[in-house]
GUMAR-879706 format. One record per residue (C-alpha): x, y, z. Coordinates in steps of 0.25 Angstrom, whole numbers, plus 5000, padded with zeros to 4 digits. Each point is the difference from the previous one (the first is absolute). Layout:
GUMAR-879706
     X     Y     Z
     X     Y     Z
...
end
This chain:
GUMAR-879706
     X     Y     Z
  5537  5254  5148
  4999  5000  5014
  4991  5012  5009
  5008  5013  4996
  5000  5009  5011
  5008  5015  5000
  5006  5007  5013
  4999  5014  5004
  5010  5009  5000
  5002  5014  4997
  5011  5003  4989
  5010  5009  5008
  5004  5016  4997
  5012  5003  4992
  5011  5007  5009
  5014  5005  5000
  5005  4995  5013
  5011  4990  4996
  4994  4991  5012
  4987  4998  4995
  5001  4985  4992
  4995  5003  4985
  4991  4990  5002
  4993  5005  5012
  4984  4997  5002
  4992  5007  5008
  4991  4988  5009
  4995  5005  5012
  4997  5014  5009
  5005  5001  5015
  4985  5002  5007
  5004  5002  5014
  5009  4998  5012
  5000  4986  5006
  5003  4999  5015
  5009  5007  5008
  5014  4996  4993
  5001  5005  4988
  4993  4991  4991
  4991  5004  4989
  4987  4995  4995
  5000  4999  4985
  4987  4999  4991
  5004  4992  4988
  4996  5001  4986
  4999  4984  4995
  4993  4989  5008
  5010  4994  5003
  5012  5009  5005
  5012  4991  4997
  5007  5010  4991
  5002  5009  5014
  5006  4987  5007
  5009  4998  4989
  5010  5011  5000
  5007  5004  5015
  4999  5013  4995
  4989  5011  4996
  5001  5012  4992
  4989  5011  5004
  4994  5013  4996
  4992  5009  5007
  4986  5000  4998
  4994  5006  4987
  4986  5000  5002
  4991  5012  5004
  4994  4995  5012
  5012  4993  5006
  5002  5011  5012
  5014  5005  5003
  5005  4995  5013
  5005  5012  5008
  5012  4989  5006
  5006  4995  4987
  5013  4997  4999
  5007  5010  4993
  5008  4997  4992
  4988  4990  4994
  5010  4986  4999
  4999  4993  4986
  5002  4986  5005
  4998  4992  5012
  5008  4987  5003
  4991  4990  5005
  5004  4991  5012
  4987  4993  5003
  4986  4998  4992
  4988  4992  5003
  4985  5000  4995
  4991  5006  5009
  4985  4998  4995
  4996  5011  4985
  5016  5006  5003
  5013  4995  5000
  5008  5008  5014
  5015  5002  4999
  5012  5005  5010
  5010  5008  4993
  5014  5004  5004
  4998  5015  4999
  4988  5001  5006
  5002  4998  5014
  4987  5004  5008
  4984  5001  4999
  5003  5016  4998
  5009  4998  4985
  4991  4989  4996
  4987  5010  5002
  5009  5009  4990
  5000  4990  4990
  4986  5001  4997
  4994  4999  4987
  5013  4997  4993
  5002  4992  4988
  5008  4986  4999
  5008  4997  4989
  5008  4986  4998
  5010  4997  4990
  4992  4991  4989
  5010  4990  4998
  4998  4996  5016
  4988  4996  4998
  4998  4987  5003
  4997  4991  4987
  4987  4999  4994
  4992  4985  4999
  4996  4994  4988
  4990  5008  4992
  5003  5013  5011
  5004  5013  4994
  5001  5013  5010
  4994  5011  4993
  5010  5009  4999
  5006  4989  4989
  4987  5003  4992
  4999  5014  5000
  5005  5005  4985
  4997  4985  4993
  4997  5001  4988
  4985  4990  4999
  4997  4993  4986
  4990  4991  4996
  5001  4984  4994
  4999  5007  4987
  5011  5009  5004
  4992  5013  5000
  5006  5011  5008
  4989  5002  5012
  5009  5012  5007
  5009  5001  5012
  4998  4996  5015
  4998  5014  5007
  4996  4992  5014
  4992  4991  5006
  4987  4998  5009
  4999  4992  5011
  4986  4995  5002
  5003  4988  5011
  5001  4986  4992
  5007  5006  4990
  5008  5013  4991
  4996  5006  4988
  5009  5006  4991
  4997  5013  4995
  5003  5001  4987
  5003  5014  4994
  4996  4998  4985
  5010  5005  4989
  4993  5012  4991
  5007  4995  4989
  4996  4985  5000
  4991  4996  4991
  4985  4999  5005
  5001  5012  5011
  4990  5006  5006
  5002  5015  5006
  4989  4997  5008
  5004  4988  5005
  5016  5003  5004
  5001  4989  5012
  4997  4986  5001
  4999  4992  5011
  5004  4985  5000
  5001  4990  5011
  5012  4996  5003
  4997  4984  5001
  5003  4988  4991
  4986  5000  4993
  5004  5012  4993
  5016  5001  5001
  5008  4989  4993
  5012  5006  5001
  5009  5011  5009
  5015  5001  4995
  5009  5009  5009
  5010  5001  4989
  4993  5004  4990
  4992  5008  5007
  4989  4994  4994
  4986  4995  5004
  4992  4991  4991
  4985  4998  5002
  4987  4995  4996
  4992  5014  4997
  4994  5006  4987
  5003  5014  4995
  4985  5003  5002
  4999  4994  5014
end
């Protein structure tokens, strides 16, 4: 198998605003204003932010975080989508002009909110590339087909991800003490990553 490598992105919230896609995925946080027009300087969550070129149009939330301060100047009421007119890189963030925020003062009120695109926009993933989002909830046995557990997330050190692996109370050879394992998510250790399955098959013990 080739190098496996995993994308970043952040499972989106469940809503009842009919607009929201059901597949919506959250990649990215507004960080600041850009420039006197209107445009807006986003931070985004993987390394390479493709998935916010690939949809003309954004969802967002306002910010969630303790921390994020309240800008006295935000639009009200707070929009839930943004229809992109231009896009381009721009060093660590991505900066986009949209066509309801006309000026540096709106864009400032935008502050701290979080992006969301439709999943099925994203563009498609290489050989042996999976975006994390797809590997959240996958069940992870071994060649011998003992349950390992669930993928409850992943860690990105750099070269590579590791699957966090939740272990299943009920399978045989679990440790209360040792409820998470962590397994790299590369081709020496991961033989196997089915999408319609929702299954992961790889090289690890039950005592590992």
């Amino acid at each position: 198998m080739a190098q496996l490598r995993a994308v970043n992105t952040a499972a989106g919230p469940s809503t009842v605003d009919p607009s929201w896609p059901e597949d919506a995925v959250e990649v990215g946080r507004i960080v600041d204003a850009w420039g006197l027009k209107g445009w807006l300087k986003v931070q985004p969550y993987a390394d390479d932010p493709q998935a916010l070129f690939s949809s003309r149009r954004w969802f967002i939330l306002p910010p969630d975080k303790p921390g994020v301060a309240p800008v006295a100047n935000r639009p009200s009421p707070f929009p839930t989508q943004l229809k992109i007119t231009e896009i381009k890189d721009h060093g660590e963030v991505v900066v986009a002009l949209t066509q309801e925020v006309p000026d540096r003062t709106t864009a400032e009120g935008l502050r701290g909110a979080r992006v969301f695109v439709a999943r099925s926009s994203f563009p498609t993933a290489g050989t042996d590339e999976f975006y994390w989002v797809d590997l959240i909830g996958l069940r992870v046995v071994n060649r011998e087909g003992e349950a390992l557990g669930t993928v409850a997330g992943l860690i990105d050190t750099g070269p590579h991800s590791v699957l966090r692996v939740s272990s299943d109370a009920q399978a045989p050879g679990h440790d209360a003490h040792d409820s998470e394992r962590l397994i790299p998510f590369v081709a020496a250790y991961v033989d196997d990553v089915d999408l319609e399955k929702r299954q992961i098959t790889v090289a690890w013990g039950l005592d590992y």
